[in-house]
N, C-alpha and C positions, 0 to 999 in steps of 0.2 A: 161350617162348623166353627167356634169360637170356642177358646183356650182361655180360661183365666190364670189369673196372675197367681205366684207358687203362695200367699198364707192362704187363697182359699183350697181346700180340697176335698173334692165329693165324700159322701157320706155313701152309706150300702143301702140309703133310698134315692131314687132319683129326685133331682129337682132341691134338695138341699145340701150345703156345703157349710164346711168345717172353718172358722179361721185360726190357724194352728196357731196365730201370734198371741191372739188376743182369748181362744177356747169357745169363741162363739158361734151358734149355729146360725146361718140365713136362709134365707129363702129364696128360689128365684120364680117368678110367675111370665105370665106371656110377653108382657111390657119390657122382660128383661131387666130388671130391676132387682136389685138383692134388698132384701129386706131379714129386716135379725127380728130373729123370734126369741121370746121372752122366757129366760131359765126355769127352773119349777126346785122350787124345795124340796126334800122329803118331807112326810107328813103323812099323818093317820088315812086323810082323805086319798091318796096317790101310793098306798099302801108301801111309804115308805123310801120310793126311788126320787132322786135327784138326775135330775136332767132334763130334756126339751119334749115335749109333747108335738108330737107330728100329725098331719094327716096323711094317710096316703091309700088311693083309691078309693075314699069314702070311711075307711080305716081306721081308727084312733091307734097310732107306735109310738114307744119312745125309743126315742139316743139315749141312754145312759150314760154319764158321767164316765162311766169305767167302759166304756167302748168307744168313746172322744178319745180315749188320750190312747189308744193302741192304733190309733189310724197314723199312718209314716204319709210324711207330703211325697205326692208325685204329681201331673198335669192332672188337669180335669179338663174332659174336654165336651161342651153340649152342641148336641145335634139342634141346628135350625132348619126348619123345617119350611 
């Protein structure tokens, strides 16, 4: 198991993380590498939501802006497998 360091902190999908210093989402994939996925405006086409477009389990979700900032830092901690 590895623990990252307290500005990142999971998100309520697995495999993405919060950084509460800076408000940005990342990614982490198999190489273990965080990678920052790219904000999204509101707009006609995205019916208006601001915040990170996800994939998860084939899935198209979003993080909303207003669900990033009610997340309280604790550890995160990911299973390796």
């Amino acid at each position: 198991m590895v623990t990252l360091p307290l500005p990142y902190v999971a998100t309520k999908l697995p495999g993405y993380f919060l950084n509460i210093n800076t408000m940005t989402v990342y990614s982490i994939k198999i190489d273990g590498v965080l990678k920052e996925i790219k904000h999204r405006k509101a707009n006609q086409w995205n019916n208006f939501r601001s915040g990170y477009q996800v994939s998860h389990q084939g899935t198209r979700r979003w993080l909303d802006d207003a669900y990033l900032k009610t997340i309280k830092p604790h550890d995160s901690v990911i299973d390796v497998k």
